[in-house]
PDB file of N, CA, C and O in Angstrom:
ATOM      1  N   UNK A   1     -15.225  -8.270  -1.915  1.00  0.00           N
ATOM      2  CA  UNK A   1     -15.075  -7.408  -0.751  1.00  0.00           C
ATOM      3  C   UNK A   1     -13.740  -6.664  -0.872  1.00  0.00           C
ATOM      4  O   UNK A   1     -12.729  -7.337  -1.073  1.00  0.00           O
ATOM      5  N   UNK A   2     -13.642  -5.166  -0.752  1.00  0.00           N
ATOM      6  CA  UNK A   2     -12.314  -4.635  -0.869  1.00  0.00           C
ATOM      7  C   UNK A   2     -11.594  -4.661   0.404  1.00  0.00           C
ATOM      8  O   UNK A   2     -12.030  -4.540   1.549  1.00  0.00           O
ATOM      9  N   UNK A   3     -10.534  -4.823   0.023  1.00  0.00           N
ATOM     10  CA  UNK A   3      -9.570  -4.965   1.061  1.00  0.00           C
ATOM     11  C   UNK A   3      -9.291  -3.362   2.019  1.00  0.00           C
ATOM     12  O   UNK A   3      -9.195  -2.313   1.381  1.00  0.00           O
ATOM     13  N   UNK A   4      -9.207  -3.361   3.265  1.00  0.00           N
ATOM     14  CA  UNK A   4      -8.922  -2.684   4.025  1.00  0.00           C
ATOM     15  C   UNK A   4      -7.274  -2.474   4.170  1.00  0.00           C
ATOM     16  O   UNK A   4      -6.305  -3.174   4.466  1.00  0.00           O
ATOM     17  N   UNK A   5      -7.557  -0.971   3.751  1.00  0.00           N
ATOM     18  CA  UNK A   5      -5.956  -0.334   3.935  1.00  0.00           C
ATOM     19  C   UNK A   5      -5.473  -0.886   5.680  1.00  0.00           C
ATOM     20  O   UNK A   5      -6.420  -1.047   6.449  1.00  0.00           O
ATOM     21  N   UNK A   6      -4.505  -1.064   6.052  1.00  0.00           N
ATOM     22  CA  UNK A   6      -3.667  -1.260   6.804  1.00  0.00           C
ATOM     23  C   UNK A   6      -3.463   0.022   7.434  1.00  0.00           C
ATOM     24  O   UNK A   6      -3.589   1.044   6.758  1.00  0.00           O
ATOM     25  N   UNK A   7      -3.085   0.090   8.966  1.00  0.00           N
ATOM     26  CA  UNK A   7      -3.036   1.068   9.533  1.00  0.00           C
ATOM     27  C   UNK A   7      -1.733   0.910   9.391  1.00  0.00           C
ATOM     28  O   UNK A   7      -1.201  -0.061   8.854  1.00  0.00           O
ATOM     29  N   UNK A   8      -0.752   2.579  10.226  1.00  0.00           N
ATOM     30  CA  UNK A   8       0.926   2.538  10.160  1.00  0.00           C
ATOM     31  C   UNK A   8       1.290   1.744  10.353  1.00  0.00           C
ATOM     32  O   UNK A   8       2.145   1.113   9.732  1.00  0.00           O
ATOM     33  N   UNK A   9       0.331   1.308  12.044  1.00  0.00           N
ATOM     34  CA  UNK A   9       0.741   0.373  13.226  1.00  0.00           C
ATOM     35  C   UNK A   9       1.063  -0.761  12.924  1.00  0.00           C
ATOM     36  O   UNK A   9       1.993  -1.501  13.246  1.00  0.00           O
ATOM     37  N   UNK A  10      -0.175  -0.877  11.977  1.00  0.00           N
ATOM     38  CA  UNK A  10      -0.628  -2.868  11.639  1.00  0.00           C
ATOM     39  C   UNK A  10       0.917  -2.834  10.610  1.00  0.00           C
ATOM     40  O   UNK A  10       1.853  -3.591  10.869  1.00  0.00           O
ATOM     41  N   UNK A  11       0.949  -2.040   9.689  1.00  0.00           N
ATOM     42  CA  UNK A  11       2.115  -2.124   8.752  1.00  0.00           C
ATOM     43  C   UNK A  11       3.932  -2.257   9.479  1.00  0.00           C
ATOM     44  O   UNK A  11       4.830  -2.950   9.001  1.00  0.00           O
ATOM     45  N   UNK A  12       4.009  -1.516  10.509  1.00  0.00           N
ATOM     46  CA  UNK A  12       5.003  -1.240  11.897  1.00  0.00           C
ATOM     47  C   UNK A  12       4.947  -3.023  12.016  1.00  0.00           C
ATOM     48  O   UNK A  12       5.782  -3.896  11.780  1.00  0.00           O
ATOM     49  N   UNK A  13       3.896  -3.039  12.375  1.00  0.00           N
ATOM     50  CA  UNK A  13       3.995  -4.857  13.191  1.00  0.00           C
ATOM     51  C   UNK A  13       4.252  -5.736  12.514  1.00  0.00           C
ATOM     52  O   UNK A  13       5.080  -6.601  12.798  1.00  0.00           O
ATOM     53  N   UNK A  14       3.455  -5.675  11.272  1.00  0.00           N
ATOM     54  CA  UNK A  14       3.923  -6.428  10.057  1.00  0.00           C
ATOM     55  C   UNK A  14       5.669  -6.609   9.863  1.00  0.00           C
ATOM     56  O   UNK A  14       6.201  -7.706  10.030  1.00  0.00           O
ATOM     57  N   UNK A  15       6.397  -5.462   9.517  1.00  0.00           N
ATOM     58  CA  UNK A  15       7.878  -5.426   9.391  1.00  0.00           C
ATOM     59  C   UNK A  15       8.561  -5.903  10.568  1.00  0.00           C
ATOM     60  O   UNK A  15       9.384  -6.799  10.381  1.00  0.00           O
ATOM     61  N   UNK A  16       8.358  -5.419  11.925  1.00  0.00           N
ATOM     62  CA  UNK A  16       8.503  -6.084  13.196  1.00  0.00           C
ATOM     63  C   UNK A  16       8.544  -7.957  13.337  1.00  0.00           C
ATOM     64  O   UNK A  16       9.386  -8.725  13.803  1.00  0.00           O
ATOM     65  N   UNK A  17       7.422  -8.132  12.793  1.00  0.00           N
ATOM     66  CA  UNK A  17       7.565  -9.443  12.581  1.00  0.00           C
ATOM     67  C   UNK A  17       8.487 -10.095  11.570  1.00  0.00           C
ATOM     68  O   UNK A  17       9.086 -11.158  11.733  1.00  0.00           O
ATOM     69  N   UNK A  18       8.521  -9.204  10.357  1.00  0.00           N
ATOM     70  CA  UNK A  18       9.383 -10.218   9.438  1.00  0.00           C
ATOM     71  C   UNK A  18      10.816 -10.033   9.871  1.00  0.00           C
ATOM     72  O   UNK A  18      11.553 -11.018   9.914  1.00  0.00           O
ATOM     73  N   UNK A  19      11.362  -8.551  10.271  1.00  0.00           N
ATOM     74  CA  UNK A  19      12.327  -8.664  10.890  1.00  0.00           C
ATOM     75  C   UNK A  19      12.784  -9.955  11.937  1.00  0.00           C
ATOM     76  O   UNK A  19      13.754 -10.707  11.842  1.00  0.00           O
ATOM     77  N   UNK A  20      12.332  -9.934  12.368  1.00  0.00           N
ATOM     78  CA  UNK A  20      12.054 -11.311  13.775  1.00  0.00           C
ATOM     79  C   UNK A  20      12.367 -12.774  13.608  1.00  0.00           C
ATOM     80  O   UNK A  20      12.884 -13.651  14.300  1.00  0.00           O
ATOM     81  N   UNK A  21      11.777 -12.666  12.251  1.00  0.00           N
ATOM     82  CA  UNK A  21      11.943 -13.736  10.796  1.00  0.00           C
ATOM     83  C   UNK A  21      13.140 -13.700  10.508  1.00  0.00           C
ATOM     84  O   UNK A  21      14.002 -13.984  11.339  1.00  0.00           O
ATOM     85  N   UNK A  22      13.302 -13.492   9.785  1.00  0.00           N
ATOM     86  CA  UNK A  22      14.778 -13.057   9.274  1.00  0.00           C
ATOM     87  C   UNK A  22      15.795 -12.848  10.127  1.00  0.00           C
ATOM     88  O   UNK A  22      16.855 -13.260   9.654  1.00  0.00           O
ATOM     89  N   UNK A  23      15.914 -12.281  11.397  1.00  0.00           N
ATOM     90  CA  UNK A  23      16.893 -12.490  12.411  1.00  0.00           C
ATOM     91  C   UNK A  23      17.319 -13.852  12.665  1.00  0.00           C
ATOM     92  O   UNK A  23      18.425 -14.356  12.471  1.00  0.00           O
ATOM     93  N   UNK A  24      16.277 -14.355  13.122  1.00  0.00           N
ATOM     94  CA  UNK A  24      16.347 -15.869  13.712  1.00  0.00           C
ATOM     95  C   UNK A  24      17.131 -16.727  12.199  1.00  0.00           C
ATOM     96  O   UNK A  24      17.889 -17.693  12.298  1.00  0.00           O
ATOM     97  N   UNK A  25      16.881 -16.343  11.418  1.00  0.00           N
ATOM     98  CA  UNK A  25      17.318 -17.129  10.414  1.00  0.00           C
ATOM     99  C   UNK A  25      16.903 -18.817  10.065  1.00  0.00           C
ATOM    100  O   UNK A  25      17.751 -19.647   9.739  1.00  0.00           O
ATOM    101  N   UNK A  26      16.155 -18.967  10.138  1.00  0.00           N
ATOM    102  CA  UNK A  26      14.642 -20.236  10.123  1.00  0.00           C
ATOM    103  C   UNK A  26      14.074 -20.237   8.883  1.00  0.00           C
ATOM    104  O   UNK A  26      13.316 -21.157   8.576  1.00  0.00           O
ATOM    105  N   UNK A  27      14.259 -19.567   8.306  1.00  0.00           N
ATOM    106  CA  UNK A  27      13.631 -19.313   7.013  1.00  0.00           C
ATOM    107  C   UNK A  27      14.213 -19.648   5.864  1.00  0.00           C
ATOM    108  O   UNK A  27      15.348 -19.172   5.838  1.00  0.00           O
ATOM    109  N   UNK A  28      13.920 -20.335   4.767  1.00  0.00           N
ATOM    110  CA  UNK A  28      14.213 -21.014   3.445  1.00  0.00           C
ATOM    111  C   UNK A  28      14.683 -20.381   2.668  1.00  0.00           C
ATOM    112  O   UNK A  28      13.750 -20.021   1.950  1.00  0.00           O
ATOM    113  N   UNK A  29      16.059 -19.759   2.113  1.00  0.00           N
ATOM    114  CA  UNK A  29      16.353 -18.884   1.528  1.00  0.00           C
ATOM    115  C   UNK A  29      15.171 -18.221   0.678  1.00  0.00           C
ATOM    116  O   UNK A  29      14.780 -17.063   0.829  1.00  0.00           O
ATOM    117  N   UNK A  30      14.729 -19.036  -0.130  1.00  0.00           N
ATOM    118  CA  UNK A  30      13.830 -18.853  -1.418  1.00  0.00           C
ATOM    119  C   UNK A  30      12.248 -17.496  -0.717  1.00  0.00           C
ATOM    120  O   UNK A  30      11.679 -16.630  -1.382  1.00  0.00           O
ATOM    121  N   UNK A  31      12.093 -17.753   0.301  1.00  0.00           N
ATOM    122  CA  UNK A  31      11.327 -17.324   1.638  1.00  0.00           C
ATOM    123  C   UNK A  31      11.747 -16.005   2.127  1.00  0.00           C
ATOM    124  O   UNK A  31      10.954 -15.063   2.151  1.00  0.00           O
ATOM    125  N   UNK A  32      13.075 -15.894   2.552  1.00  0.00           N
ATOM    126  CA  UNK A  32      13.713 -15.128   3.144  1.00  0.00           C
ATOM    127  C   UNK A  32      13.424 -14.107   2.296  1.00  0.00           C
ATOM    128  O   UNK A  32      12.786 -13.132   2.692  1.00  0.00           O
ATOM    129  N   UNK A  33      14.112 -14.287   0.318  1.00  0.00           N
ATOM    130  CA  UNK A  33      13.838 -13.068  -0.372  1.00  0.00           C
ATOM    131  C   UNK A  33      12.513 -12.635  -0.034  1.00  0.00           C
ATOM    132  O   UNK A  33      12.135 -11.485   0.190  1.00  0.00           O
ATOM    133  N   UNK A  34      11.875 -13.669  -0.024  1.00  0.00           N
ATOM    134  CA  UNK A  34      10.568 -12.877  -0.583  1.00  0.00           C
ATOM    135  C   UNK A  34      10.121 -12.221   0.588  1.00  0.00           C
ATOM    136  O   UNK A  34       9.516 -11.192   0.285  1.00  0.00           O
ATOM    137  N   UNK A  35      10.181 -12.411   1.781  1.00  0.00           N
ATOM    138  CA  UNK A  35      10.016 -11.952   3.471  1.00  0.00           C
ATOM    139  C   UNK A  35      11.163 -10.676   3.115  1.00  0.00           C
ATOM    140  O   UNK A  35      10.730  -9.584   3.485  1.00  0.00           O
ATOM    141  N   UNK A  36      12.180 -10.631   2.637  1.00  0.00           N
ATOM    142  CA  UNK A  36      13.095  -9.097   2.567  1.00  0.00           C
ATOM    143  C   UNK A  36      12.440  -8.360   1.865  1.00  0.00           C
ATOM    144  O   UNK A  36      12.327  -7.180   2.197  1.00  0.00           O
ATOM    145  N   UNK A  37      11.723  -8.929   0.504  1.00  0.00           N
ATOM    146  CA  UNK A  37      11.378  -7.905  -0.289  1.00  0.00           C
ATOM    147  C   UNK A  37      10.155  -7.175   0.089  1.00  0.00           C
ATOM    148  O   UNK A  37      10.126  -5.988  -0.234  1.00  0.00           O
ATOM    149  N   UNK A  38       8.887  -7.785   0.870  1.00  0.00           N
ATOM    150  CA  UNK A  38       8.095  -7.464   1.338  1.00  0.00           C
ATOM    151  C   UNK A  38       8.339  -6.464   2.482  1.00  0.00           C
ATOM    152  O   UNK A  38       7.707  -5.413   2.589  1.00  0.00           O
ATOM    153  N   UNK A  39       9.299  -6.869   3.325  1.00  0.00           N
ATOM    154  CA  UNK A  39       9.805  -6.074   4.276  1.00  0.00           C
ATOM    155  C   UNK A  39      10.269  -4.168   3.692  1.00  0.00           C
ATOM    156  O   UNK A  39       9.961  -3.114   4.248  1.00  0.00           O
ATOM    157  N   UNK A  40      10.840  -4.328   2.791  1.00  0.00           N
ATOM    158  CA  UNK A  40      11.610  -3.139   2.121  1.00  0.00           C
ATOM    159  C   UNK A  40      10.375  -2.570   1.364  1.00  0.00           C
ATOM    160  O   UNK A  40      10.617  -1.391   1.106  1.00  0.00           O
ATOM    161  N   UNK A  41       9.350  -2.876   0.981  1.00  0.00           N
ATOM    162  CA  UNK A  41       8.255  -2.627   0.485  1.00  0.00           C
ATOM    163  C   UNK A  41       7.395  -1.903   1.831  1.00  0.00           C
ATOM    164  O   UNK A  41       6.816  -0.822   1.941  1.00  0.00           O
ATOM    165  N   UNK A  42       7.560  -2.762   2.541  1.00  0.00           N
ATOM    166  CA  UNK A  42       6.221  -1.884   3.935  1.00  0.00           C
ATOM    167  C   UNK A  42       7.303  -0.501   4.376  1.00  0.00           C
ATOM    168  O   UNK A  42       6.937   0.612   4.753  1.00  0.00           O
ATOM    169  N   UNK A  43       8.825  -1.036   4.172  1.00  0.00           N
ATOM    170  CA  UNK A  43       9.378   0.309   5.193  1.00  0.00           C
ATOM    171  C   UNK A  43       9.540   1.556   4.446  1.00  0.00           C
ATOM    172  O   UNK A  43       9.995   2.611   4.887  1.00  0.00           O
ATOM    173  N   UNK A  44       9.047   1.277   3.077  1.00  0.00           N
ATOM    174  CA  UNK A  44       9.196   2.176   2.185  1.00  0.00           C
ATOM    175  C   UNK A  44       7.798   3.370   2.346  1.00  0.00           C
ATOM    176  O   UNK A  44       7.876   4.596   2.266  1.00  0.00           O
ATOM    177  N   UNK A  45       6.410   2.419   2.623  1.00  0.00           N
ATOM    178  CA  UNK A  45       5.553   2.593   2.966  1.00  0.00           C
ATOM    179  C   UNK A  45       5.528   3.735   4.006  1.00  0.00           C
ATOM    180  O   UNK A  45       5.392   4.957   3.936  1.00  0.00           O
ATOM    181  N   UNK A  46       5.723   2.803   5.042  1.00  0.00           N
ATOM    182  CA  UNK A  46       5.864   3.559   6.512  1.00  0.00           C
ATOM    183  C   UNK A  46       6.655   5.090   6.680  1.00  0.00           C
ATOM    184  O   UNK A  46       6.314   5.911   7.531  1.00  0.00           O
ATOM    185  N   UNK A  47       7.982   5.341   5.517  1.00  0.00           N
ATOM    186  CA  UNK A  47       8.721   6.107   5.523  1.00  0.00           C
ATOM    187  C   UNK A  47       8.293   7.202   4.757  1.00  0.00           C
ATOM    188  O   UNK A  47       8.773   8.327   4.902  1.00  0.00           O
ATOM    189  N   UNK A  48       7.223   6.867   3.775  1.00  0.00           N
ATOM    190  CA  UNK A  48       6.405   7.992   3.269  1.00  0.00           C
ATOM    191  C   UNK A  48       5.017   8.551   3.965  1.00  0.00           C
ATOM    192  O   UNK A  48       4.646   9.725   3.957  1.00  0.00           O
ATOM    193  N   UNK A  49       4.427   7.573   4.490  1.00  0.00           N
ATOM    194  CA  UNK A  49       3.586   8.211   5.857  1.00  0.00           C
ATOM    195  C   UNK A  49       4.325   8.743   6.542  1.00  0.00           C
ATOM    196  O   UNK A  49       3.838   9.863   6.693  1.00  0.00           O
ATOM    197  N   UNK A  50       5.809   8.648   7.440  1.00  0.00           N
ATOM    198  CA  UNK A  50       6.196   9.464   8.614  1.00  0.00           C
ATOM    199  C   UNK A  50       6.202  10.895   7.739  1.00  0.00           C
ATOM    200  O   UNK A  50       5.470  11.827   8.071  1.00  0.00           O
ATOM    201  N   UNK A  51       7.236  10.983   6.418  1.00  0.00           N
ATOM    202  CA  UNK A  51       7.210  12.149   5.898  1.00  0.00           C
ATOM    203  C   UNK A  51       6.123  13.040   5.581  1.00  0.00           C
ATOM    204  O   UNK A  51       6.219  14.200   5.983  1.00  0.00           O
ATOM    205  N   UNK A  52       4.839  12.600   4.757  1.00  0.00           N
ATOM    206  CA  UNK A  52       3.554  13.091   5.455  1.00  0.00           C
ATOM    207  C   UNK A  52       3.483  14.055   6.377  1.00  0.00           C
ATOM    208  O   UNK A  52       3.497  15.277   6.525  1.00  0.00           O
ATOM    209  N   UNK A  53       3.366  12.572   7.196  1.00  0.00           N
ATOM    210  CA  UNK A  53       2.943  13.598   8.976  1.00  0.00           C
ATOM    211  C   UNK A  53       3.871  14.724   8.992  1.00  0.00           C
ATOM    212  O   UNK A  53       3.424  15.868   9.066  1.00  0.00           O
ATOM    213  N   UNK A  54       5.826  14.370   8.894  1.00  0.00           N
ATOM    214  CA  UNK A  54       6.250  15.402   9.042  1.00  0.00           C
ATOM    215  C   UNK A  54       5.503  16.726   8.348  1.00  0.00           C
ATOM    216  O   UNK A  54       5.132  17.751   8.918  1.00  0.00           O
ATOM    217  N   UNK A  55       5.448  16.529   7.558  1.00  0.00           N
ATOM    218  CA  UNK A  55       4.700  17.999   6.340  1.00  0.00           C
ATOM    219  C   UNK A  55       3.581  18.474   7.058  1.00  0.00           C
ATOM    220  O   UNK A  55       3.265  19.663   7.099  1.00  0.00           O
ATOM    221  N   UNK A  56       2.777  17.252   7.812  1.00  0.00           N
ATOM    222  CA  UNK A  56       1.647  17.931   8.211  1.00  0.00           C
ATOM    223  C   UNK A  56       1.879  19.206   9.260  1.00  0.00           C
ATOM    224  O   UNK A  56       1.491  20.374   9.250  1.00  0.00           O
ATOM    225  N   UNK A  57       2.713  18.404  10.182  1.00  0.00           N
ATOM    226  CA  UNK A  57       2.682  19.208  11.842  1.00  0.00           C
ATOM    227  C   UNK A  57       3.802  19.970  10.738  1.00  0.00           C
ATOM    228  O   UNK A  57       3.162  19.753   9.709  1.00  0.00           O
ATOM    229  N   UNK A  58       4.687  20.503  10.401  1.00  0.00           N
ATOM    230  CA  UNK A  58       5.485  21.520  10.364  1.00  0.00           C
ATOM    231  C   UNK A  58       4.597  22.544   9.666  1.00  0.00           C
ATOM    232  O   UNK A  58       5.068  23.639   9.358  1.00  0.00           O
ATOM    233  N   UNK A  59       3.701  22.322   9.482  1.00  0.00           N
ATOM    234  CA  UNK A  59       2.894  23.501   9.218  1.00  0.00           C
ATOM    235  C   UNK A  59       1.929  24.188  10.571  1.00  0.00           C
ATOM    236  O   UNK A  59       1.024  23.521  11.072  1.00  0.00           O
ATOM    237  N   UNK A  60       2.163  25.171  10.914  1.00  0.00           N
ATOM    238  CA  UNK A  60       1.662  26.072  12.246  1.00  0.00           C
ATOM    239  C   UNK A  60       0.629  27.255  11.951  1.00  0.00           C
ATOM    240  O   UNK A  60       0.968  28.186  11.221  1.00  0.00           O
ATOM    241  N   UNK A  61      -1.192  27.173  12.790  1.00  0.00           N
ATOM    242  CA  UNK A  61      -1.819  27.821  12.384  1.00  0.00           C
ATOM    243  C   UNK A  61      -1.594  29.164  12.923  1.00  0.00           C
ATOM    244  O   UNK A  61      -1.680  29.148  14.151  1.00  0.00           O
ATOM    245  N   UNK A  62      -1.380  30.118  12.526  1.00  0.00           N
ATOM    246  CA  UNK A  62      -1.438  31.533  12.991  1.00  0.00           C
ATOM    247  C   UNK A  62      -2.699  31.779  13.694  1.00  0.00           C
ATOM    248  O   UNK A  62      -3.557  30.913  13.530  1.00  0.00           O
ATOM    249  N   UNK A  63      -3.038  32.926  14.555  1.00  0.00           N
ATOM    250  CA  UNK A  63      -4.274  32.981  15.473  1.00  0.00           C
ATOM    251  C   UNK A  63      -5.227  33.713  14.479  1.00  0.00           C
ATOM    252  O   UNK A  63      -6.378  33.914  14.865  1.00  0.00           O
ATOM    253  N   UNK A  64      -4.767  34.233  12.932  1.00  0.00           N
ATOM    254  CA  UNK A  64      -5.595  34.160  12.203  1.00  0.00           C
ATOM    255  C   UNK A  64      -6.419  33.295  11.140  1.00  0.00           C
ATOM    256  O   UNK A  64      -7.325  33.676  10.398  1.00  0.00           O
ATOM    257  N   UNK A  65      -6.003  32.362  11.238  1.00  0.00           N
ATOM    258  CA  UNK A  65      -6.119  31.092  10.985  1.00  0.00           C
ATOM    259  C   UNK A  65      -5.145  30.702   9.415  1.00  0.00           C
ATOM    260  O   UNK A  65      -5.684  30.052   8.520  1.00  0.00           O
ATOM    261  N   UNK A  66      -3.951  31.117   9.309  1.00  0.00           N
ATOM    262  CA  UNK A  66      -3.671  31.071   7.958  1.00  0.00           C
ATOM    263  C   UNK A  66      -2.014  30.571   8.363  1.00  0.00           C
ATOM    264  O   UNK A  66      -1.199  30.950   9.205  1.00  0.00           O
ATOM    265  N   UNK A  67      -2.014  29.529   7.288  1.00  0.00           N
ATOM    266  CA  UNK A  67      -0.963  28.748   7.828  1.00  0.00           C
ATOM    267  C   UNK A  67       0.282  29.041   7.701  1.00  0.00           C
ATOM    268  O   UNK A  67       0.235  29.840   6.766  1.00  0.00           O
ATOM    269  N   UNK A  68       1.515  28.937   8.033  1.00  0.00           N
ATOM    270  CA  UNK A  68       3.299  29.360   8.321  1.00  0.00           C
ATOM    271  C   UNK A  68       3.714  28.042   8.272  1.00  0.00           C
ATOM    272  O   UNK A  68       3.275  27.081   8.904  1.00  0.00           O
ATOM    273  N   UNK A  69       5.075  28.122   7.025  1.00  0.00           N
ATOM    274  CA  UNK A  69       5.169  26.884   6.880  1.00  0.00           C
ATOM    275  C   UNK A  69       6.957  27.343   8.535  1.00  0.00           C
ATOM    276  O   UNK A  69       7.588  28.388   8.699  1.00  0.00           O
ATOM    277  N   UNK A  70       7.044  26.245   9.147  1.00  0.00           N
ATOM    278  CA  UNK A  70       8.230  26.657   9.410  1.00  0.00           C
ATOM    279  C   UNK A  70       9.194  25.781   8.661  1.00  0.00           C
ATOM    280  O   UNK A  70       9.015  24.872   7.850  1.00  0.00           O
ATOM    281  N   UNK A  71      10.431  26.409   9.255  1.00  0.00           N
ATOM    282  CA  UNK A  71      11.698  25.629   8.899  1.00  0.00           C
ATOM    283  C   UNK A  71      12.328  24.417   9.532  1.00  0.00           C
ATOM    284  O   UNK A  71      12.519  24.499  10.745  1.00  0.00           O
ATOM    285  N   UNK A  72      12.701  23.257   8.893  1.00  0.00           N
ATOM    286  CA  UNK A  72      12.546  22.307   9.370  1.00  0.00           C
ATOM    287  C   UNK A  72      14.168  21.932   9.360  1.00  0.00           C
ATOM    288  O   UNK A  72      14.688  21.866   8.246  1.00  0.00           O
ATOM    289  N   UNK A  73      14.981  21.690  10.495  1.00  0.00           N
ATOM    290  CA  UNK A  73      16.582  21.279  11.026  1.00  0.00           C
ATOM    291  C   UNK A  73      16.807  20.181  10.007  1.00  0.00           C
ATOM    292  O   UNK A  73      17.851  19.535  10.087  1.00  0.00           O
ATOM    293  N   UNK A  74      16.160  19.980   9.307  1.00  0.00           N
ATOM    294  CA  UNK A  74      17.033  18.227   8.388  1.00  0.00           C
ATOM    295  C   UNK A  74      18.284  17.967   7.916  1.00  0.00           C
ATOM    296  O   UNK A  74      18.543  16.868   7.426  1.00  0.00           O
TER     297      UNK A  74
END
């Protein structure tokens, strides 16, 4: 059975949680890496979906239907 991609959200909650983890500090060093590295892995994730989206919406349809990229403040 193939595995189902993960939504932003589910991925958001995922890091949310390990953060949470790792705050509290409860966790077995040996654990911890591997809970950081996973962590830095989803936010890496998440940070190339937001950029995405950014790309998506900064593009604006003209009322002829042909797209304008605008300029983006970064």
């Amino acid at each position: 059975m193939p595995s189902k991609k993960k939504t932003f959200e589910e991925n958001l909650q995922e890091l949310e949680a390990i953060v949470t983890k790792l705050e509290n500090g409860d966790v077995p060093l040996e654990k911890a890496i591997a809970e950081f590295q996973k962590g830095m892995t989803l936010s890496k994730d998440l940070q190339k979906t937001l950029s995405e989206a950014e790309e998506t919406l900064v593009k604006v349809m003209q009322t002829d239907g042909s797209e304008v990229e605008m300029d983006s403040d970064d």
